[in-house]
C-alpha positions as CSV (number, residue, x, y, z in Angstrom):
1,X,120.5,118.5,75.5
2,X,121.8,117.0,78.6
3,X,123.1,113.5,78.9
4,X,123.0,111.4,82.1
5,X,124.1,108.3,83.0
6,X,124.7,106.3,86.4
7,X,126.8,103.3,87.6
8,X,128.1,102.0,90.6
9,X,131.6,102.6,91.4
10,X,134.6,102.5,93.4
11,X,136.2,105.8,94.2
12,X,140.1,105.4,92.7
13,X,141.4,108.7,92.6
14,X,140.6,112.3,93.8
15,X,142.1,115.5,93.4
16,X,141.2,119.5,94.0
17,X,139.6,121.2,90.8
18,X,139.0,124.6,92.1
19,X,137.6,126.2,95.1
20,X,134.8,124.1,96.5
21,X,135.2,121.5,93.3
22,X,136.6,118.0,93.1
23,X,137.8,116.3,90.4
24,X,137.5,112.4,90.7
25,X,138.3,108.9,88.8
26,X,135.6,105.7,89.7
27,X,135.9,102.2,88.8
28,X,132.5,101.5,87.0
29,X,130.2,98.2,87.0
30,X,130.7,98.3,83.6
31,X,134.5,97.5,83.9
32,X,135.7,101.1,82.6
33,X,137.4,103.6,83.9
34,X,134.8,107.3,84.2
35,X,136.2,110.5,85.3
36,X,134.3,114.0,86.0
37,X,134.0,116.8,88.7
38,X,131.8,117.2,91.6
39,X,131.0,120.7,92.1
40,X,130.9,121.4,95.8
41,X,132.7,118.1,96.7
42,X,135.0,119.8,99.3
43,X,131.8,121.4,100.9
44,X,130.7,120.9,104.3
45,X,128.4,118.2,103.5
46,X,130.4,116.1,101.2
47,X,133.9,116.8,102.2
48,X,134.1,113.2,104.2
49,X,132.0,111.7,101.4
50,X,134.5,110.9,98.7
51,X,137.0,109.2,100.0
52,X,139.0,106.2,98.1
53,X,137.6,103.5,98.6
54,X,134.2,104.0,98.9
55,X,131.5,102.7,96.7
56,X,128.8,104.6,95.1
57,X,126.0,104.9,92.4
58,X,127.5,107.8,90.5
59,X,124.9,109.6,88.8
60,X,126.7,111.8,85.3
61,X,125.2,114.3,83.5
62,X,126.7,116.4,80.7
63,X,125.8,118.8,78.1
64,X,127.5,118.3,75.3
65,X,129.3,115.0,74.2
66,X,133.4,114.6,74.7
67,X,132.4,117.2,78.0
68,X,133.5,116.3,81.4
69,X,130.8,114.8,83.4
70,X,129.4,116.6,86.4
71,X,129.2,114.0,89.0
72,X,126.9,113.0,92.1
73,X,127.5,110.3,94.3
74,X,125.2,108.3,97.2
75,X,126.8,105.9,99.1
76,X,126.1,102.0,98.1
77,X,127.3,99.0,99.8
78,X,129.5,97.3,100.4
79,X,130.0,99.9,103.3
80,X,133.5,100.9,104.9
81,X,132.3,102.4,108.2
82,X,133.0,99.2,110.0
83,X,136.5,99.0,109.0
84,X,137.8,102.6,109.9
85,X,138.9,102.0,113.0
86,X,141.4,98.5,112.1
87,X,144.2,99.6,110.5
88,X,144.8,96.0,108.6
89,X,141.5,96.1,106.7
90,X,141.6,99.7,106.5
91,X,145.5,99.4,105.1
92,X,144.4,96.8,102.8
93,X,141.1,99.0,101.1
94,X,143.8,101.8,100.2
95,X,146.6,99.0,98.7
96,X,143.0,97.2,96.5
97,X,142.4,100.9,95.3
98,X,146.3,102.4,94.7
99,X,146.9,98.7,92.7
100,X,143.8,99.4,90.6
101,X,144.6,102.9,89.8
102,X,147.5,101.5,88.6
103,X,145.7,98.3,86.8
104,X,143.3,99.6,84.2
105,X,143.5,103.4,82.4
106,X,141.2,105.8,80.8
107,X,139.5,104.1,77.5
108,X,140.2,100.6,78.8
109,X,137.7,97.8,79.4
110,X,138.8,94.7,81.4
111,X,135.6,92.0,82.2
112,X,135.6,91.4,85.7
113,X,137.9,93.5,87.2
114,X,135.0,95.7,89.0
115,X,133.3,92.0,90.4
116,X,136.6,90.7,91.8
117,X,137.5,93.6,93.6
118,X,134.0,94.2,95.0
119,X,133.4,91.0,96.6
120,X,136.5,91.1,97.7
121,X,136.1,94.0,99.5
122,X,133.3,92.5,101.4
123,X,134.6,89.5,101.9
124,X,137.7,91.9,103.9
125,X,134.8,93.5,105.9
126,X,132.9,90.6,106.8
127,X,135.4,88.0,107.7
128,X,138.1,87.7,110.5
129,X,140.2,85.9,108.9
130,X,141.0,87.0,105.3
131,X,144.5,88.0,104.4
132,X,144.7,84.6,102.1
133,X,141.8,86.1,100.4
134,X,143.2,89.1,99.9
135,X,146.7,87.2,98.2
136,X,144.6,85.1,96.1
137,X,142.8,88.4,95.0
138,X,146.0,90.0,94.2
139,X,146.6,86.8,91.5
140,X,143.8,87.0,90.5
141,X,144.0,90.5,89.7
142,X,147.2,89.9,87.4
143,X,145.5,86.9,85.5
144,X,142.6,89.6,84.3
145,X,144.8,92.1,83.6
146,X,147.1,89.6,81.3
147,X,149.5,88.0,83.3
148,X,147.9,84.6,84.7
149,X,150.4,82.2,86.4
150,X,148.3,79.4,86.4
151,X,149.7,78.1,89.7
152,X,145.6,76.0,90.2
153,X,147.0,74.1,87.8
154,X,150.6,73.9,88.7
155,X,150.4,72.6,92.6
156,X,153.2,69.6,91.3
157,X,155.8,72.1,90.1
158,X,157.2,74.0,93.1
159,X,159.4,76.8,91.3
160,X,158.0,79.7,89.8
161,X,160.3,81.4,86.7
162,X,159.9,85.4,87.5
163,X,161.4,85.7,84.0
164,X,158.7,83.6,82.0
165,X,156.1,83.6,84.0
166,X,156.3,79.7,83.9
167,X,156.2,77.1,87.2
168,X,159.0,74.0,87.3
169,X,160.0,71.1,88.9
170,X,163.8,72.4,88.7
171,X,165.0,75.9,90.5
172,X,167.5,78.2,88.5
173,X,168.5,81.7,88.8
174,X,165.2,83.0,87.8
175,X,163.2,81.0,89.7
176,X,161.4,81.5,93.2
177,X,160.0,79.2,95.3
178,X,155.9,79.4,95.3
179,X,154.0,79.3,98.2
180,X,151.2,76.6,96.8
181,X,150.6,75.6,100.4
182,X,149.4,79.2,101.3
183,X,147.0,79.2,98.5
184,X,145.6,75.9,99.0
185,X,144.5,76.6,102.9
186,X,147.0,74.1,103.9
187,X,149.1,76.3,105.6
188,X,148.6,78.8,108.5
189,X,149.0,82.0,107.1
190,X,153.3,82.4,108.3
191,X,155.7,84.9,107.3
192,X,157.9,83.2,104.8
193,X,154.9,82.0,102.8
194,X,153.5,85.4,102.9
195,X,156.4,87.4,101.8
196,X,157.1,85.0,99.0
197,X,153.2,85.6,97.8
198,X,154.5,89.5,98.0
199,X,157.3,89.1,95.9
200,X,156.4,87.0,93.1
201,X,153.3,89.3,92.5
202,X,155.6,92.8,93.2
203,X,157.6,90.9,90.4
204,X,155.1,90.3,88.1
205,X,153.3,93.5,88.5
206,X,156.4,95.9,88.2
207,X,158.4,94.0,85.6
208,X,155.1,93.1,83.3
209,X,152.9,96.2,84.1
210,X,154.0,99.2,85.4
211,X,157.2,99.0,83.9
212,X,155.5,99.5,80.3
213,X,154.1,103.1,82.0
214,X,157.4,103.8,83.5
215,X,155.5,103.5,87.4
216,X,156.7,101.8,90.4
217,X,154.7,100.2,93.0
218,X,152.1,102.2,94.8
219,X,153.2,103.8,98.3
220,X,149.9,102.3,99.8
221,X,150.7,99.0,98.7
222,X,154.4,98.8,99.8
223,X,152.7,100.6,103.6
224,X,150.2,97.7,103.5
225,X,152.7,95.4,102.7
226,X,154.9,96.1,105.6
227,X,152.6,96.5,108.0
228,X,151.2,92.8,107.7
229,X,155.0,91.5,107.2
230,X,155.6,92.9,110.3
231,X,152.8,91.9,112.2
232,X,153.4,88.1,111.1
233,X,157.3,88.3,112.1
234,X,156.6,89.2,115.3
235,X,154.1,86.7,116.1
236,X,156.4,84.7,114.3
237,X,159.0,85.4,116.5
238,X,157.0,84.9,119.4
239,X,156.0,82.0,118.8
240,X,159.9,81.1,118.4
């Protein structure tokens, strides 16, 4: 008896089977992580087709239960052929997808993790301006995975403990200063504001996440990273 299923889904992770085959990891609707091969996914016809970071309705079929799925994908929206040719938003797709790969495993279920990242995708293709989007995603991201900072709440306390994951009116040793102007839209997207966004997440993230799976921070990210960090310096600079 054969089983099918489908969902839409981001594409997080691909890799050579054999031969013509790929084997591939999606970020479902449903919040889970599904994995599976598509025969003939390095073929002619759909060796530009899975690529990370598009979004598809996956359909799965198997033929026996606890068997790898044999996966087909179509492309679904929100569509990145728009983006392919700016390297910020295009950048940006593959740092969203390497920091989920990294977010949710195999056998886990986190609510809203697939919603989040969706819309903000589209909101990255549609709008101009959208890098504040994309840091308040990023925090967003770490309160559904378990490690909220609260800073909504917190706009009065300007120091953010690294350590405890707590804000405060007094700095110490462990504490940064948090860019609640950035987050707010009271601010111009600047440098300094930006890399301290950076910082406190890379913090967070490495020392509360990947650390437990012995990781580090994906190469993606840190190229993302760099590449708007520079781009705001030198305007920066510039400007000076």
């Amino acid at each position: 008896m054969i089983m099918e299923n489908k969902f839409k889904g981001i594409l997080l992770y691909r890799k050579i089977s054999k031969e013509n085959n790929l084997f591939i990891k999606f970020l479902s609707e449903n919040d889970e992580i599904i994995t599976g091969i598509v025969f003939g996914g390095l073929s002619s016809k759909n060796k530009n087709l899975y690529q990370l970071g598009n979004f598809f309705q996956f359909n799965l079929s198997s033929k026996k239960l606890n068997f790898p799925y044999s996966i087909k994908g179509e492309l679904d929206q929100p569509y990145l052929s728009s983006v392919i040719n700016d390297k910020y938003k295009l950048n940006c797709i593959m740092a969203i997808v390497a920091v989920l790969n990294l977010s949710i495993i195999e056998g886990q279920k986190i609510k809203g993790i697939f919603s989040t990242t969706e819309k903000m995708i589209s909101l990255l293709i549609l709008k101009k301006n959208w890098l504040i989007d994309f840091i308040k995603y990023l925090y967003n991201l770490l309160k559904i995975i378990g490690y909220d900072t609260d800073y909504e709440n917190n706009s009065k306390n300007p120091f953010f403990d690294i350590v405890s994951l707590k804000f405060s009116s007094l700095k110490d040793n462990k504490s940064l200063l948090f860019p609640h102007k950035l987050f707010n839209d009271k601010i111009s997207v600047n440098y300094e504001s930006v890399k301290l966004a950076f910082i406190i997440f890379e913090e967070i993230f490495q020392n509360n996440h990947l650390i437990n799976m012995n990781l580090k921070l994906p190469i993606s990210f840190i190229k993302f990273r760099d590449l708007i960090l520079t781009f705001l310096k030198n305007k920066n600079d510039k400007t000076n």
